[in-house]
N, C-alpha and C positions, 0 to 999 in steps of 0.2 A: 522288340528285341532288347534282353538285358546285357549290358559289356559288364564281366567278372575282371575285375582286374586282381590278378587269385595267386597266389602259389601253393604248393601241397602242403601244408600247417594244417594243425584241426582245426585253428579261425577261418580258415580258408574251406576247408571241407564244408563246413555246418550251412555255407550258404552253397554250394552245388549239391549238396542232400534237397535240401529244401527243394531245391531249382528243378533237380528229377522228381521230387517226390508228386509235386504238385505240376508238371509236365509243359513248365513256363519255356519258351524260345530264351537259348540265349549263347553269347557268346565267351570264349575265354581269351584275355588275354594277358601272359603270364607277364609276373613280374619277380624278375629274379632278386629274389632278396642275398642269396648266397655274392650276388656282382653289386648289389648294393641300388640297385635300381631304383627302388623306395624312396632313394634320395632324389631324384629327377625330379624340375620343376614340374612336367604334366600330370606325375602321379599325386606331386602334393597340391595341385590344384582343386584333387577329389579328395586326397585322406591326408588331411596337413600333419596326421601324426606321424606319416611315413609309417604307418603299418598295413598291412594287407588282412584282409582282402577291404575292398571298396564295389559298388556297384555304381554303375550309370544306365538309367532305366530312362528309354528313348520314346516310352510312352507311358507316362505316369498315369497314376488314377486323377482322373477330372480334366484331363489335357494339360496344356500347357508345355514348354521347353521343356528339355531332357533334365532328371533330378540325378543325385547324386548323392550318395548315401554311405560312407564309413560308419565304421566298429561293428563288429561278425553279430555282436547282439540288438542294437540299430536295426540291421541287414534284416533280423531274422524277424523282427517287427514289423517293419515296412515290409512286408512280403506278405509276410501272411496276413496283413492287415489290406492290399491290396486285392492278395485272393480269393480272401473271406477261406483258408485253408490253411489246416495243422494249428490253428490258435481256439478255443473254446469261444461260443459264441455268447454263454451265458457269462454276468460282468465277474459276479463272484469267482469262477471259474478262469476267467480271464485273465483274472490280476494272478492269480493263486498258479496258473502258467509261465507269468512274466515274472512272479516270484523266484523260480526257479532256475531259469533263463540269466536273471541277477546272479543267484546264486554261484551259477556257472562263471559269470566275466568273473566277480568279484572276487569267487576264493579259489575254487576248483583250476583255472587256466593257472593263475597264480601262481601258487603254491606247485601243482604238479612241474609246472615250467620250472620252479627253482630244484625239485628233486630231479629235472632231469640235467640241467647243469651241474651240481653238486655230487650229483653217483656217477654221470657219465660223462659229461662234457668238460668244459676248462676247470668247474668247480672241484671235480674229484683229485685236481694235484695240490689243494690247499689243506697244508698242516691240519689246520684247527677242524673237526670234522664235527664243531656245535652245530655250523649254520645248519649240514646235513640232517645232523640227529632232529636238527628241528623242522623242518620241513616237512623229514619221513612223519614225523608225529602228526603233526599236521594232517600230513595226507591221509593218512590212517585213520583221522577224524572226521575228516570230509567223505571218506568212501562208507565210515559206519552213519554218516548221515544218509546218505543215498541208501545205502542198506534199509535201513529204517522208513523211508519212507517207501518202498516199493513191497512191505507187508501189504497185503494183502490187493496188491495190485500188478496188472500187468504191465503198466508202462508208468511213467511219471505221475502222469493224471488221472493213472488208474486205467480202465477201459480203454481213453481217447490217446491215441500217440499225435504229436504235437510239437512245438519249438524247443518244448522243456526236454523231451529226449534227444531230438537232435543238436542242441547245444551241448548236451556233456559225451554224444560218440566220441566225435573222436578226441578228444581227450583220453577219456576210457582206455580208447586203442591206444593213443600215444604212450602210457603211462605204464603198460606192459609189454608193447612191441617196443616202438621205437626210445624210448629211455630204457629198457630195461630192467623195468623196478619191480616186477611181480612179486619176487620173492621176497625183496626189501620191504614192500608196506602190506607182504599177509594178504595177497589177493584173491590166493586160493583158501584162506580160510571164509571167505564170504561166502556167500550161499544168493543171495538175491539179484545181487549185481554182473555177478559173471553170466548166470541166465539172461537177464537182462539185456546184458551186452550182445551175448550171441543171438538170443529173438532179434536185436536192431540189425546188427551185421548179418544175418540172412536174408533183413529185406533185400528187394531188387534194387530199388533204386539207394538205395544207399550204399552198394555196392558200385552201382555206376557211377555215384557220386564220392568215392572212394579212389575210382579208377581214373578222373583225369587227371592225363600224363603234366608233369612240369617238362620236359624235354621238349626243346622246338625243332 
């Protein structure tokens, strides 16, 4: 049994994809970031940054006490590295998936997260609309990366779908549902990415790992 301590964020998503994808037992228990929950000593005993999601996995690989694992990229490591699933087995490969998965915490959550304050959220009452212009730019750059690398391939790694796609879903999704920005960073002028997107959001379990509810 794994405890998700999760709320509906795409950090929070990337690891109940994985969790259906590869058909792991587990359980959810939410944590309301909207009441501020995240602040609570128990939860910073698993993710001292106070961000969600965190897992607590009650039967690790090799035994031993229950582990406990923060940051959604972390998560998606340790998982697949446990199931021997969704990570490439070959090393070149390997790394060249974690490459990606980086790619993801490091620019992609980032950036998409400040165009979605800045267009939609408190950001968009602030005069000066540099920060936005820049961000959108930004984003625009990082989506013509991901363009680019899915020439001539079906999923991230080509053939193999893996941690590297499930770490930019929902982002993806975030950045034209729930922020709003489709029109603002030109997402219908892509061509690889929006397929992309809809091949992953047809899977099944990514669908069902889409669908658990925040509501208790």
């Amino acid at each position: 049994m794994i405890d998700v301590l999760y709320w509906t964020t795409p950090n929070g998503h990337k690891v109940t994809i994985f969790l259906e994808e590869a058909g792991l037992e587990y359980k959810i228990i939410p944590v309301n970031i909207g009441k501020g929950e995240q602040f609570k000593a128990d939860f910073l005993a698993v993710s001292p940054n106070n961000r969600i999601p965190a897992i607590v996995d009650h039967k690790p690989a090799g035994g031993g006490k229950p582990l406990s694992v923060f940051e959604s990229g972390a998560i998606l490591l340790y998982l697949a590295e446990k199931t021997g699933q969704l990570l490439p087995a070959d090393p070149a490969k390997r790394y060249e998936a974690i490459e990606w998965v980086f790619f993801q915490m490091a620019a992609v959550g980032p950036m998409f997260g400040q165009v979605g304050y800045f267009y939609k959220f408190g950001g968009k009452d602030i005069a000066d609309k540099r920060p936005l212009q820049r961000f959108q730019d930004e984003t625009k750059r990082l989506l013509g990366v991901v363009e680019t690398r899915l020439e001539g391939r079906h999923w991230i790694m080509g053939e193999e779908y893996s941690i590297a796609d499930i770490a930019l879903f929902g982002w993806m999704r975030a950045l034209i549902g729930f922020y709003d920005a489709r029109e603002l960073v030109d997402f219908d002028n892509l061509e690889l990415v929006p397929a992309w997107l809809e091949r992953g959001l047809a899977r099944p379990a990514v669908q069902r790992g889409l669908d658990i509810p925040k509501v208790r």
